[in-house]
N, C-alpha and C positions, 0 to 999 in steps of 0.2 A: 232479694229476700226481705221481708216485713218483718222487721226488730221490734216495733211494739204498732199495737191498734189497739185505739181506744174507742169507744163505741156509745153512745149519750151516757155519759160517766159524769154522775152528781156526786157532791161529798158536800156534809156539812155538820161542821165543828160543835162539840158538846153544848155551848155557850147558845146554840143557834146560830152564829152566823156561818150563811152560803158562803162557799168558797170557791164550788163549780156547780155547773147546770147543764146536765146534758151534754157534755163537751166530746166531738169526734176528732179525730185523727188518726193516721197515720204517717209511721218512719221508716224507712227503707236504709235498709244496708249501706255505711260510708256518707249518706245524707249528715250535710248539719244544718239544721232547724232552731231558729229563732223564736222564743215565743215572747212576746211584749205585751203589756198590757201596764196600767200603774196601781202602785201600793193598792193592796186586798184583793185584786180581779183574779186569784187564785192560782199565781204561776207558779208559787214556789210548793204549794199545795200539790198541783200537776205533778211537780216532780217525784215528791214524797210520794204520790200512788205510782208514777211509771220505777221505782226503786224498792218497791214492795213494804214500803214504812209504814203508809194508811191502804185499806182495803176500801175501796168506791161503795157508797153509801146505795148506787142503783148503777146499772150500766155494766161493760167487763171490758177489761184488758187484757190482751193477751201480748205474751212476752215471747220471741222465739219462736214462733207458732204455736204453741200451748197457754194455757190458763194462767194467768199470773198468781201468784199465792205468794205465802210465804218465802224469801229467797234463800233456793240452796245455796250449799256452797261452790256449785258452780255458776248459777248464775251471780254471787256477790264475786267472782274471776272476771266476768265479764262485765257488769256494769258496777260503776262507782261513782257516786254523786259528791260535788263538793256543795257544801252550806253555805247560806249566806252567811253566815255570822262564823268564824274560823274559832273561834273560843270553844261553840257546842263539839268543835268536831275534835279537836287535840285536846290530851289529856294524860299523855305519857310524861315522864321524867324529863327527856329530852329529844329536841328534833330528832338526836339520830336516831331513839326508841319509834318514834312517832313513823318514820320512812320503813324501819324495818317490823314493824306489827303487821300492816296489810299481808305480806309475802310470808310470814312465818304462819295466819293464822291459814294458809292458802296450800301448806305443808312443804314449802321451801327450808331449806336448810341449807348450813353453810356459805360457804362462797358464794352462792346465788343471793342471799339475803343480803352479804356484805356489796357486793355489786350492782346490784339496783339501787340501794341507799346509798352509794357512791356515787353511780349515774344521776341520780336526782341532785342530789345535791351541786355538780354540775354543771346539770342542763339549766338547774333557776338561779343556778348565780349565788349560792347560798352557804357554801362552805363554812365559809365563819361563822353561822348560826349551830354548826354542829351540837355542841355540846352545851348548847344554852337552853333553856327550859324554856317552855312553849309560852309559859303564860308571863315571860319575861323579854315577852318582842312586842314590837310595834304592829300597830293594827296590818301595815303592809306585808311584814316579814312574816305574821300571822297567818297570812290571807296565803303568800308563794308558799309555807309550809304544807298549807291543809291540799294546796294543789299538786303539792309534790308526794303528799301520802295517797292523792286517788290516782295519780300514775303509776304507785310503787308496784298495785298490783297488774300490772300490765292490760287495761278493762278493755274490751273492744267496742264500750257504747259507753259515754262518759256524759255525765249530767251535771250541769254550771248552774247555780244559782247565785245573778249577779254576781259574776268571775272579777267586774275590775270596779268594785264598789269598796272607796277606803283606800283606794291605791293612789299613788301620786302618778304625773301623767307619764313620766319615763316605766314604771311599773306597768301604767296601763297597758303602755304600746308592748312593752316585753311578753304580759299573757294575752294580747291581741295575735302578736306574735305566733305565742308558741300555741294559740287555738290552729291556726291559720296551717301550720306544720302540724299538726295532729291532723286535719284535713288531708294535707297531702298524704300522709301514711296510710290515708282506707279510714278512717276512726270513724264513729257514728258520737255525734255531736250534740247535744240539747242543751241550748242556752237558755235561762229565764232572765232578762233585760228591762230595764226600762231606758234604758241607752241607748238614744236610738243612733248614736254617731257610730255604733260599731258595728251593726246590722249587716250591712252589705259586704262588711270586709269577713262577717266571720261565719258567713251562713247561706244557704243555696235558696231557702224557703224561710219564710216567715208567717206566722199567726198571732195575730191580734185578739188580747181577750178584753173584753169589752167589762165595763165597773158593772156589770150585770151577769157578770160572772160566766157571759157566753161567747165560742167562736162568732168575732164578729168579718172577719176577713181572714184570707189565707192567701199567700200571693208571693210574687219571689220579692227581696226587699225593696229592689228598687221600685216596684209598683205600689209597697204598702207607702213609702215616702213619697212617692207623688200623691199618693192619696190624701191629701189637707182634711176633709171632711169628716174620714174615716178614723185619724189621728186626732180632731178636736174631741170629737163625740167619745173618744177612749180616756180624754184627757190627759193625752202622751205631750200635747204641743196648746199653746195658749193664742189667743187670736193676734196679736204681734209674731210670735216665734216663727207665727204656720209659714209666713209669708218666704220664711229661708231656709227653715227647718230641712227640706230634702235636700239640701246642697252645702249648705253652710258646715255641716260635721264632716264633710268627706276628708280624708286624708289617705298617704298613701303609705303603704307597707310593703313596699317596695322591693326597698334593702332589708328583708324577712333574714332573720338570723338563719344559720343552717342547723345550729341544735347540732352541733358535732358529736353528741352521743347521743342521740333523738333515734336514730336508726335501729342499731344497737337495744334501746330501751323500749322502744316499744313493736318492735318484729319488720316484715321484711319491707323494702319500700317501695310502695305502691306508687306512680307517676299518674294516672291516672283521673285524678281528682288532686287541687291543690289549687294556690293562689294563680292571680294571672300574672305572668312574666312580660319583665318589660318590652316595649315593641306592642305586644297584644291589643288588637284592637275592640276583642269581646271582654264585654265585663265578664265577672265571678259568678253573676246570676245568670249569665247568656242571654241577656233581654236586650241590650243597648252596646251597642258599637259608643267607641268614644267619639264619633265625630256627631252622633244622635244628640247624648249627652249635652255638647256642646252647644248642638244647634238650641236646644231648649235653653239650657242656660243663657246663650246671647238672647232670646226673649224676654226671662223673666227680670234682667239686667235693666233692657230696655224700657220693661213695662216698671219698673218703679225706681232708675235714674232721677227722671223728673220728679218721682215723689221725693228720692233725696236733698234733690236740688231748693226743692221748697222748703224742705225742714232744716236747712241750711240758712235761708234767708228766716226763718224764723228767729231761728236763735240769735243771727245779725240782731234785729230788730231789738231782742230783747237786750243784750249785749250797750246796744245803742242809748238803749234808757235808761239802764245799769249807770252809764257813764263811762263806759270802756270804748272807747271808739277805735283803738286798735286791733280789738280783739270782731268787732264789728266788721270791719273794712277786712279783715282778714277770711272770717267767714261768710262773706259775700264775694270774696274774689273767687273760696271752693266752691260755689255755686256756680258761677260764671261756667270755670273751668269741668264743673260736672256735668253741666246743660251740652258742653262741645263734645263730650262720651255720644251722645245721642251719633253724630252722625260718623261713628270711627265702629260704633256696634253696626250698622246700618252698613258698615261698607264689607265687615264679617262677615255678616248674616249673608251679604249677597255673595263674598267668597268661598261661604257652605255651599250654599244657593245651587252654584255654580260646579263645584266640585262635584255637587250630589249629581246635576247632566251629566 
């Protein structure tokens, strides 16, 4: 089932400036989709027309299979967008006002209202914020509030804009986390990112919007991250970054919290879609086994070892002029020892090589 299409969809802001051009896509039911691009290429824009905030200036959306308009208030049940900025979106007395508004204005009452803003508070870890005023937290504790008000209403299409912008890195991993288990639940996902280290761990598909304000690629993430060319010209990565950028962010989420009220909170569990379990040898995009992976990486290891090893005796040298000659001879020994990688990749590469017969 097609949750939203968008169809050459322009918008542009009173002021004059473009914010989109013609932009297509489509999202399917339980998909989560990554959209990247940096500062102004119009993603956060994106969202506000897939949430029915701004109406496309040319082009149509359709939401559900009908016309996107103004959002009832069934569709505001199902889709909930968190802001970049958590200040515009909280505004009540307190947290605990703030979890129990989405579900009261949705015609909950009772016990239902008390137990989802119980659930929330829970699932983020956040209990001791209860009764504190919103505008009296930390940019983070700010950030897990306003994510815990677009859960309150239980959405089944949930729209991020920059989700772990302003969070410290434990925080990060926690709503890397808990996107990752909204995944497993069936949830239909929209991230707007300029981060691209969480790409692959939090999304099946990604699109690239170009400072021109147009789809300039769509592709699953691991394909947009091998793409260097695709990523300078976005001005996502800088001509140093490119050379690791696809690799150097990878981390593992492994050990994925369970969200022991995650169930419960947000309907039944779907297995179906969800992160990879360990053992698994298919990534999350289904494009690369991990011994593929691998084999790339012992390449590009290879291919710029020796460039390390150079920039290693550079510094020696300068080191050596300085007048530090310990710190010299030191830095020319991790040269030495980085030039001997060269033939311990090579003997890898041939035990991939090999595996792969």
């Amino acid at each position: 089932m097609e949750i939203f299409g968008v169809d050459k969809v322009s918008y542009t802001y009173k002021d004059g400036r473009k914010a989109l051009d013609a932009v297509s896509l489509g999202v399917t039911a339980g998909e989560s989709l990554t959209i990247i691009g940096t500062n102004g290429s119009g993603k956060s824009t994106l969202l506000y027309l897939l949430d029915g905030l701004l109406a496309p200036e040319s082009g149509k959306i359709t939401a559900f299979g009908s016309p996107l308009g103004k959002g009832s208030t069934e569709f505001r049940r199902k889709v909930s967008l968190l802001f970049q900025n958590p200040q515009v979106q909280l505004f009540s007395l307190s947290v605990w006002d703030e979890l129990r508004f989405g579900p009261l204005q949705l015609g909950l009452r009772g016990e239902e209202v008390e137990k989802r803003a119980s659930d929330i508070l829970r699932l983020l870890g956040i209990e001791s914020l209860k009764d504190r005023g919103p505008w009296n937290l930390s940019g983070g504790e700010m950030k897990k509030v306003a994510i815990g008000a677009c859960l309150s209403t239980n959405p089944d299409v949930i729209l991020l804009d920059e989700p772990t912008t302003g969070l410290d890195p434990r925080s990060q991993v926690e709503v890397i986390d808990l996107i990752i288990a909204l995944r497993k639940k069936g949830k239909t996902i929209i991230t707007a990112t300029h981060d691209l280290g969480i790409i692959e761990d939090i999304s099946d598909r990604t699109v690239v919007l170009g400072e021109d304000h147009r789809v300039m690629l769509e592709e699953t993430p691991w394909e947009v991250l091998r793409n260097n060319g695709a990523l300078l010209k976005a001005n996502l990565i800088h001509t140093h970054a490119h050379r690791h950028s696809w690799y150097v962010h990878e981390h593992s989420h492994s050990g994925i919290h369970e969200h022991e009220h995650l169930p419960e909170l947000i309907g039944p569990e779907d297995m179906s879609k969800g992160p990879v379990q360990k053992g698994d040898m298919q990534t999350m995009s289904g494009e690369k086994t991990d011994m593929e992976r691998l084999r790339i990486l012992l390449e590009h290891w290879m291919e710029h070892n020796q460039e390390h090893a150079d920039t290693y005796l550079q510094w020696a040298e300068k080191a050596r002029i300085s007048g530090d000659a310990g710190l010299s001879g030191m830095l020319r020994e991790i040269a030495v020892e980085t030039k001997k990688m060269n033939a311990l990749f090579e003997k890898a590469k041939k035990a991939l090589g090999g595996e792969k017969n």
